[in-house]
C-alpha positions in Angstrom: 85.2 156.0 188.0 83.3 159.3 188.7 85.7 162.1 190.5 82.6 162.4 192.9 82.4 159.2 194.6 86.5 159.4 195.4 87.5 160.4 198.8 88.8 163.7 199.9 93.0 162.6 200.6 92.7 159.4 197.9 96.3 157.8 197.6 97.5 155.8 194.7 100.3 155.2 193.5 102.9 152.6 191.6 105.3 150.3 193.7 108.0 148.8 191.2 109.5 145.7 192.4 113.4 145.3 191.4 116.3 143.2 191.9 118.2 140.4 190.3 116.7 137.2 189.5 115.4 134.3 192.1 115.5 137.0 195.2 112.2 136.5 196.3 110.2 139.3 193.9 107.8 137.3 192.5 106.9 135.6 196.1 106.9 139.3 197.7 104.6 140.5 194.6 102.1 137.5 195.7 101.7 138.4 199.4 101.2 142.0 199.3 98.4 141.6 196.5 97.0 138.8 198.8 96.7 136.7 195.2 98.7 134.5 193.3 99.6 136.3 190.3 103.4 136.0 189.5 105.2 132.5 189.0 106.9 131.4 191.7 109.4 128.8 191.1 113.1 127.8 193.3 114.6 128.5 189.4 115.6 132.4 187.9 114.2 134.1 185.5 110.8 133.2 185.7 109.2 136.5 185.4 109.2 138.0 182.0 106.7 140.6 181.6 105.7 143.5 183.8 102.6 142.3 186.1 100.8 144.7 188.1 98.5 144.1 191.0 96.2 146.2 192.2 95.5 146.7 195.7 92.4 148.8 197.3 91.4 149.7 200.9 91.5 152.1 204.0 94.8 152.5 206.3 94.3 154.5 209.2 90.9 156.2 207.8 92.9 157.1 204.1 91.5 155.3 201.0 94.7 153.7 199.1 95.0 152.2 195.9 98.6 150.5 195.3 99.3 149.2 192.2 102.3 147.0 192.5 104.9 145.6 189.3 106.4 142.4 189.7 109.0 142.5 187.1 111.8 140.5 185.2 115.0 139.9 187.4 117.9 142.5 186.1 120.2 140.5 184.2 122.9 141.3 181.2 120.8 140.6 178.2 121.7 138.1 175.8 118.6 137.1 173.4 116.7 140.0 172.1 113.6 138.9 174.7 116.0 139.5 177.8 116.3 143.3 176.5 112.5 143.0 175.6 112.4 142.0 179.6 114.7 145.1 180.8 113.1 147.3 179.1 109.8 146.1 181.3 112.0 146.9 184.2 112.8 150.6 182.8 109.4 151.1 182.2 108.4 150.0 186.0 111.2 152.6 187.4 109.9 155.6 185.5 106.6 155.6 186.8 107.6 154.3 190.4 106.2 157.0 192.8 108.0 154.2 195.6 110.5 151.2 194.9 111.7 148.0 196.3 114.9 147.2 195.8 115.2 143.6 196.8 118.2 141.7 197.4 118.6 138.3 199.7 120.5 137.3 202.6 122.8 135.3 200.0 123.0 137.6 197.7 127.2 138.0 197.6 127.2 142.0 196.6 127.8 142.0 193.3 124.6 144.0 192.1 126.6 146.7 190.7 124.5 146.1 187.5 121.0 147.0 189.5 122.8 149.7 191.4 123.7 151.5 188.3 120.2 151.3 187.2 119.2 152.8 190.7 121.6 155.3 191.6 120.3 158.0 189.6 116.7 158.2 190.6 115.3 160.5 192.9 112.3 158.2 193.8 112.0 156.6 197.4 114.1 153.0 198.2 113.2 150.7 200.4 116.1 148.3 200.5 114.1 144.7 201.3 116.6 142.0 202.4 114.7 138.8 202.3 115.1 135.0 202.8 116.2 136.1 206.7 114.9 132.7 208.2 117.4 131.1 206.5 120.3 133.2 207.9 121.4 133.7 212.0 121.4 137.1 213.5 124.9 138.0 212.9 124.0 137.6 208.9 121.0 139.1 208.9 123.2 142.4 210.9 126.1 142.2 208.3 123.8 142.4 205.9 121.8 145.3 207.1 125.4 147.3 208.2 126.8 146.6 204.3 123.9 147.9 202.5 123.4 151.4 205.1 126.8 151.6 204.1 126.8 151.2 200.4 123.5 152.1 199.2 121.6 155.4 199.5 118.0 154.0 200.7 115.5 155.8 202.9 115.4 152.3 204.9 117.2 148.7 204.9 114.5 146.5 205.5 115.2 142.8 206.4 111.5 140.7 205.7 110.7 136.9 205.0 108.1 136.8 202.5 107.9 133.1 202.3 106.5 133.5 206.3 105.6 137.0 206.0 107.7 138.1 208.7 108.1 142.2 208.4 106.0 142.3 205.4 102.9 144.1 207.6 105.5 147.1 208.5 106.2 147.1 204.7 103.3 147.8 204.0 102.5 150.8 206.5 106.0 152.4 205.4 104.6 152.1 201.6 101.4 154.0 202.1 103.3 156.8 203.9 105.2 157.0 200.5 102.0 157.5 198.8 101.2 160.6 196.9 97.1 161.8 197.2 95.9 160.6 194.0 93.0 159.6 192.6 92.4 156.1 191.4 94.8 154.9 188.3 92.5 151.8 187.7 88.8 151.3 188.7 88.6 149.4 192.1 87.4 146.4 191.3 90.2 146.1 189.2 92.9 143.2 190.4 95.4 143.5 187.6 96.0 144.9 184.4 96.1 141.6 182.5 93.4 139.5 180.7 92.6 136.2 181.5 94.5 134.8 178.5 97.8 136.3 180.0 97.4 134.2 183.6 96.0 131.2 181.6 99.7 131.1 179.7 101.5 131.8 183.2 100.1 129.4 185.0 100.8 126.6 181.7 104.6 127.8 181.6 104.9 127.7 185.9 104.0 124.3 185.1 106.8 123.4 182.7 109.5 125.3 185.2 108.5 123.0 187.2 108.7 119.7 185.3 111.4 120.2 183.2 115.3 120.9 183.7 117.7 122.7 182.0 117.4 125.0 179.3 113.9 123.6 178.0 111.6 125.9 179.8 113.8 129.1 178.8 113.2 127.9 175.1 109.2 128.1 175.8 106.6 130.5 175.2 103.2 130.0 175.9 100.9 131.6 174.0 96.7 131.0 174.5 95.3 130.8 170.6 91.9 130.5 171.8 89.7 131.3 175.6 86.3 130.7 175.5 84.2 131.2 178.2 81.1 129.7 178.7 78.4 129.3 181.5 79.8 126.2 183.1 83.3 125.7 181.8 86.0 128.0 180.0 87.8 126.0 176.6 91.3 127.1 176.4 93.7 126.0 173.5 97.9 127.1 174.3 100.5 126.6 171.8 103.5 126.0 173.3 106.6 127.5 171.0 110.1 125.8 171.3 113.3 126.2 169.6 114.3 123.2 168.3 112.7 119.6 167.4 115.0 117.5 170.1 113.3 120.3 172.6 109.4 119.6 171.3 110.5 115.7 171.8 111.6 116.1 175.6 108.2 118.7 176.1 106.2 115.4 174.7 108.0 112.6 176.9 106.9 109.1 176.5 103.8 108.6 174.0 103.2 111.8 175.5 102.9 111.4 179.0 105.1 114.3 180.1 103.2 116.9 178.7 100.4 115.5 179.8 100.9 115.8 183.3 101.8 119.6 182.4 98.0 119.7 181.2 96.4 118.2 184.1 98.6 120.3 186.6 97.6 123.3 184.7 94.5 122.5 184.6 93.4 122.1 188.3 95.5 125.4 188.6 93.1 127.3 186.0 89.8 125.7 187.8 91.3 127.3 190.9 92.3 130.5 189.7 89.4 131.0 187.7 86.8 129.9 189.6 85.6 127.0 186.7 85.9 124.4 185.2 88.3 124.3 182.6 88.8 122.2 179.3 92.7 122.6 177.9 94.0 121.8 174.5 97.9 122.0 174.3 99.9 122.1 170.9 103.7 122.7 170.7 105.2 124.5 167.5 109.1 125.0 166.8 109.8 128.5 166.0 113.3 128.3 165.7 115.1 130.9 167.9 112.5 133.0 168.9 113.9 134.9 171.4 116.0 136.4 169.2 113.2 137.3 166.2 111.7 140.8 166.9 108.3 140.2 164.9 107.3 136.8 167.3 108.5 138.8 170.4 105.9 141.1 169.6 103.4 139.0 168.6 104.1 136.9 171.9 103.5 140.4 173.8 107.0 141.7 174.3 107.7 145.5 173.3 
């Protein structure tokens, strides 16, 4: 982008979303992009990677660009892809020019681990207490009065993002965080991912939500091959497991199970993408990957 054509008073900036897992980031992420881009599933630990969305316009006659991370929920790592997933979350707080720490109205305070991580940092807090149609007013004011009391935030927001309730005055208070910048991504930019990265989201959304237990932790999705053509886009995913009994359940009946993945995946690509979409899956067992540095790489963890 030329300096030229960028207004005089440009803001941009980064907005890291933070908290512990199954809060309501990823949901959050979704509605102040205005685009699905994060998994968004009633199970924790969805998000794994650092997403960004990138958000352009004019509030109040200012040009803003907001670039927003959805990221991993803070947990106590135990495989060598949760520290691969923290360290996302580090990265996301170092450049934060503005963050929001979210919690939920049943979270039961014991996010001393996030705290820890916050404490220290001299970059603006909103405190975002979400889920508060679920809760009566009396919660939703105990909540608010704890976290004034115990947390240093420049505000302790209460919000629904599932009904968007609050989320406009979010928004207004984030801007006036902003620092005049110009542009960090061109502005027809939506996110910093490819294609191939949303084609393997959307695949492993769909086995969160098929499959119970510990078989969709033992996933990773991983697009060997997107093709795009004029009328359709060919997409081959390997889908990595652990262990065989885990690559039998994936499969189901003559392999019914995983083909239901497919076809939900599927109609979720056409939509995203805007075509028609022809998808290959294969599983592979790659005993404990999550604990294997050289396949966390080559999956896309750092």
């Amino acid at each position: 982008m030329q300096e030229e054509n960028i207004s005089p008073g440009h803001k941009a900036g980064f907005i890291s979303i933070v908290g512990k897992p199954n809060v309501g980031k990823s949901t959050l992420m979704n509605i102040l992009v205005g685009e699905r881009l994060s998994i968004i599933t009633s199970k924790a630990q969805t998000t794994r990677h650092r997403i960004m969305g990138i958000v352009n316009g004019v509030h109040e006659g200012t040009d803003f660009q907001l670039v927003y991370s959805d990221t991993p929920g803070i947990i106590k790592p135990i495989y060598e892809l949760h520290k691969s997933m923290m360290h996302f979350v580090h990265g996301s707080l170092d450049d934060a020019d503005v963050i929001l720490f979210v919690t939920d109205i049943f979270e039961k305070h014991d996010e001393d681990d996030v705290i820890t991580k916050l404490q220290n940092t001299e970059t603006p807090i909103l405190l975002i207490i979400n889920k508060i149609d679920l809760a009566k007013p009396e919660q939703i004011e105990e909540k608010i009065n704890y976290w004034k009391e115990n947390f240093k935030a420049v505000e302790v927001i209460p919000i629904s993002a599932l009904h968007q309730q609050n989320v406009d005055g979010l928004f207004a208070k984030i801007i006036g965080f902003l620092p005049v910048h110009h542009p960090y991504f061109p502005k027809d930019e939506l996110t910093d991912k490819p294609e191939r990265f949303f084609a393997a989201e959307i695949i492993r959304e769909k086995i969160f939500t098929n499959y119970v237990k510990e078989v969709p932790y033992s996933c990773e999705v991983v697009i060997s091959s997107f093709k795009e053509k004029d009328d359709i886009i060919v997409v081959s995913a390997e889908i990595y497991v652990e262990r065989t009994t885990q690559r039998a359940i994936l499969l189901g009946h003559k392999g019914e199970r995983i083909k239901k993945v497919g076809v939900e995946a599927r109609l979720e690509m056409e939509k995203f993408f805007g075509k028609k979409i022809f998808l290959e899956q294969y599983i592979r067992v790659e005993p404990d990957w999550r604990n294997k540095k050289q396949k966390l790489e080559r999956f896309g963890y750092e």
